[in-house]
N, CA, C and O atoms as a GROMACS GRO file, in nm:
protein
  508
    1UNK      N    1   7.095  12.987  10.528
    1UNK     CA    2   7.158  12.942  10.650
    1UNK      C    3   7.278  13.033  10.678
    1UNK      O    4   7.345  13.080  10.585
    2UNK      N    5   7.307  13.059  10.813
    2UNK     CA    6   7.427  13.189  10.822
    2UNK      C    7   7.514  13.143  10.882
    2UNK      O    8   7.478  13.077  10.979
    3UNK      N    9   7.678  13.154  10.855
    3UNK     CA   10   7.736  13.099  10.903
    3UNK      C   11   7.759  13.022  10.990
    3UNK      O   12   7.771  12.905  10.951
    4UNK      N   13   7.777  13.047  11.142
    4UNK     CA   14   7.747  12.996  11.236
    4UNK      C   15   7.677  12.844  11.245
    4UNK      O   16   7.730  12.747  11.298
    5UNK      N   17   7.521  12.847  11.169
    5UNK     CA   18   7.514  12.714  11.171
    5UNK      C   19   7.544  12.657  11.098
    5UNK      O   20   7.515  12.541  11.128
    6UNK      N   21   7.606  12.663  10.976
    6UNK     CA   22   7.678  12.611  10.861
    6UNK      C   23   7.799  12.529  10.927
    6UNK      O   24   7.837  12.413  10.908
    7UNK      N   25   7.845  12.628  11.010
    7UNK     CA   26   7.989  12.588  11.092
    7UNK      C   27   7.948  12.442  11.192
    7UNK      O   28   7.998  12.329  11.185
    8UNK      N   29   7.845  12.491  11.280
    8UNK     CA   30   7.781  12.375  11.336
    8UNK      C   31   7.738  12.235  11.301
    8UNK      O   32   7.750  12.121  11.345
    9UNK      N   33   7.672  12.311  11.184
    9UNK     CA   34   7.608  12.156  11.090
    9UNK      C   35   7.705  12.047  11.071
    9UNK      O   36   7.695  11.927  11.096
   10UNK      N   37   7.835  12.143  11.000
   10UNK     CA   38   7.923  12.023  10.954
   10UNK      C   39   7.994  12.030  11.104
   10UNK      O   40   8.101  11.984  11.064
   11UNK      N   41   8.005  12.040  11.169
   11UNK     CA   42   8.081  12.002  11.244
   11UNK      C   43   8.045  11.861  11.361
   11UNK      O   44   8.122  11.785  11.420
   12UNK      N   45   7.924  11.869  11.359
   12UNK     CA   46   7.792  11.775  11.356
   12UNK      C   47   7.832  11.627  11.262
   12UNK      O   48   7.870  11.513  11.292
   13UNK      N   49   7.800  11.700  11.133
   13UNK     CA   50   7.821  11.623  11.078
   13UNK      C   51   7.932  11.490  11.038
   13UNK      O   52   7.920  11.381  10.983
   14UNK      N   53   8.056  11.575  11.106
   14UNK     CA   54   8.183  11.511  11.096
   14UNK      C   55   8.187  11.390  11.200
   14UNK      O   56   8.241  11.279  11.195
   15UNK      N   57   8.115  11.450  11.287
   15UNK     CA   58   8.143  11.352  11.444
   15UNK      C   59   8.022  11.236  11.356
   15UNK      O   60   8.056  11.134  11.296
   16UNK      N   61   7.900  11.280  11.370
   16UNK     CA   62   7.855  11.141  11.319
   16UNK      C   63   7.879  11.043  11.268
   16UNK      O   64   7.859  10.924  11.294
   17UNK      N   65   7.960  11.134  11.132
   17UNK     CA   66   8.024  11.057  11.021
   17UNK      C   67   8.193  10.950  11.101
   17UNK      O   68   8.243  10.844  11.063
   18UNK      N   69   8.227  11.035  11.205
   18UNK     CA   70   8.279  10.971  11.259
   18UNK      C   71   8.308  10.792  11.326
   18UNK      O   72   8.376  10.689  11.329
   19UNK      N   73   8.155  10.891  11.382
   19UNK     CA   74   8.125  10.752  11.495
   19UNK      C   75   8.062  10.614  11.404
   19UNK      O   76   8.067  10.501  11.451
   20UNK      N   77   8.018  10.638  11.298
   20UNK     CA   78   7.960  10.555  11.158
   20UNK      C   79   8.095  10.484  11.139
   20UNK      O   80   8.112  10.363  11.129
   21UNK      N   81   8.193  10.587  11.137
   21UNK     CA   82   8.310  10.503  11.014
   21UNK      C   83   8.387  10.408  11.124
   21UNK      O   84   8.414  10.291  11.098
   22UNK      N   85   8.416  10.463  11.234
   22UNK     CA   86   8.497  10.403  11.372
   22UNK      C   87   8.447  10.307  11.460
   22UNK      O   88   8.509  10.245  11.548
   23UNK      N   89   8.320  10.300  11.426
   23UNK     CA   90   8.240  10.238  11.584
   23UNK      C   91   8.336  10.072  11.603
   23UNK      O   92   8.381   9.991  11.522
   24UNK      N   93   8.333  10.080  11.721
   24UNK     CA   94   8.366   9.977  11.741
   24UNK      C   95   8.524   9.971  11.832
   24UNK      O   96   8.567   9.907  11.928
   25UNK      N   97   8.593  10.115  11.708
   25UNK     CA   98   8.720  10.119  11.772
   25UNK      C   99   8.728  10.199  11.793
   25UNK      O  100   8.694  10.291  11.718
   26UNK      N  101   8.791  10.219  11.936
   26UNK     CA  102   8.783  10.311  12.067
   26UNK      C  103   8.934  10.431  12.000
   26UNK      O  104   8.951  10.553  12.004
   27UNK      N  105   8.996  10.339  11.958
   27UNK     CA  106   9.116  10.422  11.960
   27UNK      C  107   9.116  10.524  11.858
   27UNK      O  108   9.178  10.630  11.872
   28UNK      N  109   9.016  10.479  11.705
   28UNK     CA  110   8.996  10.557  11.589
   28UNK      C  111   8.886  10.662  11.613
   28UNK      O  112   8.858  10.744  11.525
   29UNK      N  113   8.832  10.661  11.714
   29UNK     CA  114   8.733  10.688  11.722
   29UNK      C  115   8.784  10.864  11.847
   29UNK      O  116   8.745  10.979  11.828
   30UNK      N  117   8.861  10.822  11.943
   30UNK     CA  118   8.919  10.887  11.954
   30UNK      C  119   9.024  10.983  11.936
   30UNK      O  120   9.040  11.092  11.991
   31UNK      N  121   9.102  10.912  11.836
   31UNK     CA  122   9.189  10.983  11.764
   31UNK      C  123   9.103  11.106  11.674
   31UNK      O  124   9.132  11.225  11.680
   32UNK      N  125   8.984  11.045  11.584
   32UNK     CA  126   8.903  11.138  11.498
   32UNK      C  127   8.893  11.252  11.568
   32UNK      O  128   8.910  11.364  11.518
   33UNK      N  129   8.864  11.227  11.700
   33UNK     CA  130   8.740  11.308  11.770
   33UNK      C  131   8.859  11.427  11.795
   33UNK      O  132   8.829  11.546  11.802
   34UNK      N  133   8.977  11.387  11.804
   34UNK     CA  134   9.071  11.531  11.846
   34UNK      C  135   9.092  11.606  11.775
   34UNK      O  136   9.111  11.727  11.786
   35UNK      N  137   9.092  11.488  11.628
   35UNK     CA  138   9.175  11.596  11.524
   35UNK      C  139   9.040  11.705  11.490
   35UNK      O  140   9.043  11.828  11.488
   36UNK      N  141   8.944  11.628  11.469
   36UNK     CA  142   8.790  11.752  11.445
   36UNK      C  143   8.795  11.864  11.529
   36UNK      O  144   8.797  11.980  11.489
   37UNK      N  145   8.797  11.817  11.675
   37UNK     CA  146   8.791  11.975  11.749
   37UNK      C  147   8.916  12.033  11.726
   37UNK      O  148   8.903  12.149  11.686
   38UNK      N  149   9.020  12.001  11.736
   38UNK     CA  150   9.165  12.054  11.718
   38UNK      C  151   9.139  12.183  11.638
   38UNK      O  152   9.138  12.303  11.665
   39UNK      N  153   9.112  12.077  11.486
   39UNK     CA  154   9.080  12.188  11.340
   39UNK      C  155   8.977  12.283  11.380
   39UNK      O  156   8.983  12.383  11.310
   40UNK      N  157   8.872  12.289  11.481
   40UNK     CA  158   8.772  12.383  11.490
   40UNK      C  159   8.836  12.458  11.587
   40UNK      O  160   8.855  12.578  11.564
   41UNK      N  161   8.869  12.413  11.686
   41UNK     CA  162   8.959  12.528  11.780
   41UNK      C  163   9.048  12.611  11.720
   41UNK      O  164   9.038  12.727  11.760
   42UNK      N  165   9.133  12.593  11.636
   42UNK     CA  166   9.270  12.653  11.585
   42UNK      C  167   9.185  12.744  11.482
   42UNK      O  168   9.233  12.854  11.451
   43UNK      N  169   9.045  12.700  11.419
   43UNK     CA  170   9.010  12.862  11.301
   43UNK      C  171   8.892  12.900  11.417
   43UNK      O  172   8.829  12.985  11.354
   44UNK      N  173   8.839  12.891  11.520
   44UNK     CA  174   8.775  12.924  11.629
   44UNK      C  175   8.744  13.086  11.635
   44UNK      O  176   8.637  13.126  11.681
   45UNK      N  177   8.820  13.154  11.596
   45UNK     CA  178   8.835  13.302  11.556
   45UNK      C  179   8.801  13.373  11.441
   45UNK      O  180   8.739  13.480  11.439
   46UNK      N  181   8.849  13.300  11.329
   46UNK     CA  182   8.834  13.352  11.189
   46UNK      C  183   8.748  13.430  11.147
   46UNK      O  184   8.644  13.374  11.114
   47UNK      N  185   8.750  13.557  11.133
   47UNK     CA  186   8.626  13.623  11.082
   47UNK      C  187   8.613  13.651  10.920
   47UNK      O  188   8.508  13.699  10.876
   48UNK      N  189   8.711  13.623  10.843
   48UNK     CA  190   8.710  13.659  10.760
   48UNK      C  191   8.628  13.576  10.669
   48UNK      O  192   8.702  13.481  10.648
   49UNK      N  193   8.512  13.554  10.597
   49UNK     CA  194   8.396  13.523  10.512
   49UNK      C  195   8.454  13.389  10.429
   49UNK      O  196   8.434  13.268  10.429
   50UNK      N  197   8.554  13.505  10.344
   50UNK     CA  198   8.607  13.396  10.257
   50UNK      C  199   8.644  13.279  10.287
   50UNK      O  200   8.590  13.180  10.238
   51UNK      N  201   8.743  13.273  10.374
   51UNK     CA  202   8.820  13.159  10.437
   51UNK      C  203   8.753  13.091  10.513
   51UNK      O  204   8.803  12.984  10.546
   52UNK      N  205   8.635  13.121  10.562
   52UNK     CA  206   8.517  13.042  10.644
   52UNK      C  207   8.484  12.903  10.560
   52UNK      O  208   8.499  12.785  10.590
   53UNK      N  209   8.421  12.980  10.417
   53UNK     CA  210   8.386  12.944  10.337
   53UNK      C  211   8.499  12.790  10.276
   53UNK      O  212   8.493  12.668  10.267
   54UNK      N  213   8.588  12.898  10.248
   54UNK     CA  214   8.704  12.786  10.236
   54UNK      C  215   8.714  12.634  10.292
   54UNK      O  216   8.701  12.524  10.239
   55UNK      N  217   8.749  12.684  10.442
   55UNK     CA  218   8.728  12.601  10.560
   55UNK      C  219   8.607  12.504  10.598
   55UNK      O  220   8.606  12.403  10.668
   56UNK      N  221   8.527  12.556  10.545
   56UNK     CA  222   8.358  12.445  10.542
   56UNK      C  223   8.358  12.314  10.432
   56UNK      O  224   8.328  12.196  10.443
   57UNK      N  225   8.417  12.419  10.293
   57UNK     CA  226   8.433  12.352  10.194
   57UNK      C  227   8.547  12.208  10.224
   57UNK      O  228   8.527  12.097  10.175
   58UNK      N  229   8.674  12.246  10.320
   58UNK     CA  230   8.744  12.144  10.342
   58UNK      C  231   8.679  12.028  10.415
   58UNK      O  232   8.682  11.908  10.389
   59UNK      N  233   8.593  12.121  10.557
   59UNK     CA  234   8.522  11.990  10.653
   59UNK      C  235   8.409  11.922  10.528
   59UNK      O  236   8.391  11.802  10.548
   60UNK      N  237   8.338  11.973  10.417
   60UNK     CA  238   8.250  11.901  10.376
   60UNK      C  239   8.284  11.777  10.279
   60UNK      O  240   8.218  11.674  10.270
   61UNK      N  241   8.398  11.809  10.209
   61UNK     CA  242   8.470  11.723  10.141
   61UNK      C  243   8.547  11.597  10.208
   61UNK      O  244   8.542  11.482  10.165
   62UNK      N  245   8.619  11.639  10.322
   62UNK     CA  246   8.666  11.546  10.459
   62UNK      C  247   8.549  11.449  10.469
   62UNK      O  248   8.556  11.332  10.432
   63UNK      N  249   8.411  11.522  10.536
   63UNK     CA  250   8.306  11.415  10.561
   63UNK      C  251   8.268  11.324  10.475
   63UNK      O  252   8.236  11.208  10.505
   64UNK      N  253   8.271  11.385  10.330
   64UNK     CA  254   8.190  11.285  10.225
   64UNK      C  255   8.360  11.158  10.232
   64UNK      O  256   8.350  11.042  10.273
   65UNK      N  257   8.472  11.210  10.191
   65UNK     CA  258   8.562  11.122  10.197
   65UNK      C  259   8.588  10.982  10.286
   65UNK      O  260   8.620  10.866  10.258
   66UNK      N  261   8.559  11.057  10.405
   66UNK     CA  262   8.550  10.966  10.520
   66UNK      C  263   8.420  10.854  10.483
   66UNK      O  264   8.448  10.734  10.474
   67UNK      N  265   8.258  10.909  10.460
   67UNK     CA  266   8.200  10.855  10.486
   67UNK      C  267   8.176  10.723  10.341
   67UNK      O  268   8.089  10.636  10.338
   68UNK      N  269   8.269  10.745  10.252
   68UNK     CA  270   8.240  10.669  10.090
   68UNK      C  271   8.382  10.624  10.080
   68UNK      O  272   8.413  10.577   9.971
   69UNK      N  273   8.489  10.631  10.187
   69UNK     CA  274   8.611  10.512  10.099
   69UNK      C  275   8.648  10.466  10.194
   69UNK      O  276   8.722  10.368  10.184
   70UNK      N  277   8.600  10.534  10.365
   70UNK     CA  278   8.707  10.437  10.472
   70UNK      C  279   8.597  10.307  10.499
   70UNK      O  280   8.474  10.319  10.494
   71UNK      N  281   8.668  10.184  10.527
   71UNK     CA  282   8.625  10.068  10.579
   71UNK      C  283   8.693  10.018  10.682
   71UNK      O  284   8.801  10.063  10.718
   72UNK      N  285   8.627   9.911  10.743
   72UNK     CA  286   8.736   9.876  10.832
   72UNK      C  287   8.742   9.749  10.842
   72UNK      O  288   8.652   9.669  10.811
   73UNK      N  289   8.876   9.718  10.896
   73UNK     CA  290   8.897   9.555  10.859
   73UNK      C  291   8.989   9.513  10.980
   73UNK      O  292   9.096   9.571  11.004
   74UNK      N  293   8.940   9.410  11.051
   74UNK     CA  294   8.926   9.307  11.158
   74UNK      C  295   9.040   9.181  11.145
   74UNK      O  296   9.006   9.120  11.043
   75UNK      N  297   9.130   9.133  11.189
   75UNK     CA  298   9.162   9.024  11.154
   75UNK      C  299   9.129   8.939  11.233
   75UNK      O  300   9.143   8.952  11.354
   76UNK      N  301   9.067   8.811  11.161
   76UNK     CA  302   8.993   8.725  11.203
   76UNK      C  303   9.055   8.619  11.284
   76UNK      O  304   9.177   8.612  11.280
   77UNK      N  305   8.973   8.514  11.378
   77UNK     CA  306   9.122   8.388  11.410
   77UNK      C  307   9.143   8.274  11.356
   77UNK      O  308   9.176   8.168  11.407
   78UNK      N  309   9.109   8.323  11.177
   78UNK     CA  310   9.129   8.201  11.056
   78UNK      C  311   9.253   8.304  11.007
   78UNK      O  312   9.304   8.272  10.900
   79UNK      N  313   9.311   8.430  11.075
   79UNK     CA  314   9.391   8.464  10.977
   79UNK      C  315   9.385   8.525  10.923
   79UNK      O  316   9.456   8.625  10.936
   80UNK      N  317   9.283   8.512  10.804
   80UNK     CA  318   9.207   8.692  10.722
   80UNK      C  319   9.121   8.794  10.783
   80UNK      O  320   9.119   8.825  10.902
   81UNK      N  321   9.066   8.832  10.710
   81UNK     CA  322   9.072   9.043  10.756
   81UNK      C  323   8.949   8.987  10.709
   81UNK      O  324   8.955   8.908  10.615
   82UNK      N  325   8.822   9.020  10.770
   82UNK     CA  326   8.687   9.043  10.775
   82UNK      C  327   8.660   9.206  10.736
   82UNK      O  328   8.705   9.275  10.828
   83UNK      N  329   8.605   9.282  10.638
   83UNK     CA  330   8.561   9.411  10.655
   83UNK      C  331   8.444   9.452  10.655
   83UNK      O  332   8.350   9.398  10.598
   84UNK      N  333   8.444   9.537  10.712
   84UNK     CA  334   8.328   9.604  10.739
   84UNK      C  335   8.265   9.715  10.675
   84UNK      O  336   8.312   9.821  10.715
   85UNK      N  337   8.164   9.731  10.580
   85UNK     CA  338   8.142   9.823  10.476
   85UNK      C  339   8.011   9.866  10.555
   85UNK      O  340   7.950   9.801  10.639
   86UNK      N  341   7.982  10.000  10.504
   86UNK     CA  342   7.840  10.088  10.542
   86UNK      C  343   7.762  10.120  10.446
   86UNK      O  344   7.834  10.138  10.348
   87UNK      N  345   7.604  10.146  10.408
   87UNK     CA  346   7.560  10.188  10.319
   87UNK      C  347   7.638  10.289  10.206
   87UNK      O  348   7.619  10.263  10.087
   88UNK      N  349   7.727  10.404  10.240
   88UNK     CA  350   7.734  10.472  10.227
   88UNK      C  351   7.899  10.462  10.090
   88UNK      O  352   7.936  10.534   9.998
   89UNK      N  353   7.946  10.341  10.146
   89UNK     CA  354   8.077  10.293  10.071
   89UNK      C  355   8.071  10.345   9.948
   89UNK      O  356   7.957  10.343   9.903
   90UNK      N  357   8.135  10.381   9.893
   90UNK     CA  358   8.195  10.375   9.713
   90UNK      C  359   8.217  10.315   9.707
   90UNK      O  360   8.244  10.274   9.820
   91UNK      N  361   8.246  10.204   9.595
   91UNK     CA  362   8.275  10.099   9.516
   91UNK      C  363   8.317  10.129   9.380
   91UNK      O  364   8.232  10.171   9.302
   92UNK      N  365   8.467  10.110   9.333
   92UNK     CA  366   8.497  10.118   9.176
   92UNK      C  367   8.503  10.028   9.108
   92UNK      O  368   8.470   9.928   9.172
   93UNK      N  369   8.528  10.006   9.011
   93UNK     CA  370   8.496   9.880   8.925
   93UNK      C  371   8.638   9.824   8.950
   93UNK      O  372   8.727   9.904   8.976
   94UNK      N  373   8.662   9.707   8.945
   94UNK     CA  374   8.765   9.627   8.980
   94UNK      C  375   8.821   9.588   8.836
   94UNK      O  376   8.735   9.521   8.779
   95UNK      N  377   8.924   9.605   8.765
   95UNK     CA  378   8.945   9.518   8.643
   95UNK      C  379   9.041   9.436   8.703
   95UNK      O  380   9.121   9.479   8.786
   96UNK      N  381   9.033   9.229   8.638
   96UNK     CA  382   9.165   9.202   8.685
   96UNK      C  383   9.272   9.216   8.636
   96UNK      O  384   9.274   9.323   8.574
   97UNK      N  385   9.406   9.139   8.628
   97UNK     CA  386   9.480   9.150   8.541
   97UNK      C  387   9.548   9.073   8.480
   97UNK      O  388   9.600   8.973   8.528
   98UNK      N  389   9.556   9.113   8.358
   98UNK     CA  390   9.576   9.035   8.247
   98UNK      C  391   9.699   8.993   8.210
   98UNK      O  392   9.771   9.078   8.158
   99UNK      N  393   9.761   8.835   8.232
   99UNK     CA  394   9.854   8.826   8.181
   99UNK      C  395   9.939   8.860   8.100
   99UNK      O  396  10.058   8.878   8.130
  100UNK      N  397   9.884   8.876   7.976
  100UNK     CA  398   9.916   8.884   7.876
  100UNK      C  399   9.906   9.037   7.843
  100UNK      O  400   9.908   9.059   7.722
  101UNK      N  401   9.897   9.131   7.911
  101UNK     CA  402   9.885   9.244   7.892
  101UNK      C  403  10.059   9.326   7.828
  101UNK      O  404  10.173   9.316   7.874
  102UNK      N  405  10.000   9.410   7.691
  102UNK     CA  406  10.104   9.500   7.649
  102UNK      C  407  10.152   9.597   7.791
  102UNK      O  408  10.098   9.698   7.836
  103UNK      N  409  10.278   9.519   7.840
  103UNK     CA  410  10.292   9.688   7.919
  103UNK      C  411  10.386   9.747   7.856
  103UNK      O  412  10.437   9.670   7.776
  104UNK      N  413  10.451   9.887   7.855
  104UNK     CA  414  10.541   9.979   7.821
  104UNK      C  415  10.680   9.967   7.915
  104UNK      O  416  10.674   9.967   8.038
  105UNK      N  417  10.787   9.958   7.852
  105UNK     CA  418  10.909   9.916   7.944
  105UNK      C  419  10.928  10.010   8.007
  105UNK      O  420  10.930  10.112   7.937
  106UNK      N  421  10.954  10.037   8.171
  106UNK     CA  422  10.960  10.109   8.218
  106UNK      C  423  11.106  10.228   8.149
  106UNK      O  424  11.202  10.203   8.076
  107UNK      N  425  11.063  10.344   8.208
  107UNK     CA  426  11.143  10.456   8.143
  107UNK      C  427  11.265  10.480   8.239
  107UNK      O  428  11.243  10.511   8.356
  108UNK      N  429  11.365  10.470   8.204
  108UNK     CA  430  11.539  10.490   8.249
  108UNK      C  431  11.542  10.606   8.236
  108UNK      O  432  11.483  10.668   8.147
  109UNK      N  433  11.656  10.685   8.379
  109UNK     CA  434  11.702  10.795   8.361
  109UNK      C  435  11.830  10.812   8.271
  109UNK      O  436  11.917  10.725   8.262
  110UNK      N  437  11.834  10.906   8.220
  110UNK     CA  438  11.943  10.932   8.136
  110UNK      C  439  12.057  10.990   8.187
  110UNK      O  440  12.014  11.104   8.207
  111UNK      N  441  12.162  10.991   8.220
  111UNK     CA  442  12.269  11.030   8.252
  111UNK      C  443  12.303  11.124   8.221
  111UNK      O  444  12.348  11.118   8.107
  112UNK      N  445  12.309  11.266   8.284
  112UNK     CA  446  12.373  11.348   8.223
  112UNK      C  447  12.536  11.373   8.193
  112UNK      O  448  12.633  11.348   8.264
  113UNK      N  449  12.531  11.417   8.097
  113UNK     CA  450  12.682  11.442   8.002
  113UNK      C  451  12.786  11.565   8.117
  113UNK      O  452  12.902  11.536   8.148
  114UNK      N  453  12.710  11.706   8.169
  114UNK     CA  454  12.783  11.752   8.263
  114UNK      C  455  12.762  11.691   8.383
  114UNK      O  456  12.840  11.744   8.463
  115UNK      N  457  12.726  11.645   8.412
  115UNK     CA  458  12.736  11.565   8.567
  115UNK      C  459  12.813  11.506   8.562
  115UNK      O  460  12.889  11.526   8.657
  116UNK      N  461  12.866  11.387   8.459
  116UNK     CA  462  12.947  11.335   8.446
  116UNK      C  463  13.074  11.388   8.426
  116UNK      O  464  13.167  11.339   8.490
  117UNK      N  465  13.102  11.517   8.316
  117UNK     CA  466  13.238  11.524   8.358
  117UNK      C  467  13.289  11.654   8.496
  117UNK      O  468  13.399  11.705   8.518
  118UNK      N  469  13.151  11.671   8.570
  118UNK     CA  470  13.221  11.755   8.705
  118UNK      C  471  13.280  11.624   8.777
  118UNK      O  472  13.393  11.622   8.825
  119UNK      N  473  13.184  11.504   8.778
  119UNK     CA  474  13.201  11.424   8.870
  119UNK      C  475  13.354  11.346   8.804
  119UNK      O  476  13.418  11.274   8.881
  120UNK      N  477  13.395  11.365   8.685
  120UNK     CA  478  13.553  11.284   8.638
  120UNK      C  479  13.643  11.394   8.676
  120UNK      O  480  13.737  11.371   8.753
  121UNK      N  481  13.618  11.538   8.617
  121UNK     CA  482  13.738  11.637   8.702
  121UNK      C  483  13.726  11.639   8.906
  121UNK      O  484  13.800  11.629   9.004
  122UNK      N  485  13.620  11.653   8.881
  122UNK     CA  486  13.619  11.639   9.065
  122UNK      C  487  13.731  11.494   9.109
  122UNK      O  488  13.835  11.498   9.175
  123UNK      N  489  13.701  11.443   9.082
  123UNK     CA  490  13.782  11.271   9.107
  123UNK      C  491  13.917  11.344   9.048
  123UNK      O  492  13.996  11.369   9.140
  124UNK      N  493  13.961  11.384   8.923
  124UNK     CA  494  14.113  11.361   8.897
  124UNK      C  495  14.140  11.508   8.999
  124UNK      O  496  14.252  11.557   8.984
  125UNK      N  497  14.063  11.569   9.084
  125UNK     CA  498  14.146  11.700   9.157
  125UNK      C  499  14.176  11.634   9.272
  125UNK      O  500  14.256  11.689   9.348
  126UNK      N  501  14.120  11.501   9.310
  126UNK     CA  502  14.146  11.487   9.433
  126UNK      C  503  14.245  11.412   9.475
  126UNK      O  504  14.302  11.404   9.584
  127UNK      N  505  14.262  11.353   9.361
  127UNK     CA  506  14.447  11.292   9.360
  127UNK      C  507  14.574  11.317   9.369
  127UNK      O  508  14.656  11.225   9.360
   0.00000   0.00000   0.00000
């Protein structure tokens, strides 16, 4: 496949993936749609191979991102958030949490020794 439609494909691809992740809302849906052409207008020129490459690699990673963690969520008129998941969702394993869990006491900054005495001569110069 040679550049060009590589460039096309995903660019294709993004809007679909778009209209999948947004439908419904006009405003996300529009917002997507600018920032995609935006990013294709502004490297619109690029001839250089590498950075094409580069640049594909970002839209293809964008698409899979978009299309496996965004959801969307509705608030309902009981109050809670209804969401909306697609075939395509990721799902991680949920652990809950454990009361009784060992945690580690959080870590304190230490005070430094010259900070402290610029900040005691600074104070006795200003008297």
């Amino acid at each position: 496949m040679n550049t060009r439609s590589r460039v096309l494909s995903t660019f294709r691809a993004l809007h679909r993936t778009r209209k999948i992740i947004f439908k419904n809302d006009t405003v996300a849906l529009m917002a997507a749609q600018q920032e995609i052409n935006a990013k294709y207008r502004e490297h619109k020129n690029e001839n250089d191979t590498e950075k094409i490459s580069e640049l594909l690699q970002i839209a293809v990673d964008a698409e899979t991102l978009l299309r496996e963690t965004v959801v969307q969520a509705k608030k309902s008129q009981s109050g809670n958030y209804e969401v909306t998941f697609t075939k395509s969702t990721h799902f991680l394993d949920n652990f809950p949490f454990q009361e009784d869990a060992d945690l580690p006491n959080p870590r304190t900054k230490k005070k430094s020794v010259k900070n402290k005495e610029t900040f005691t001569e600074s104070k006795n110069t200003n008297r």
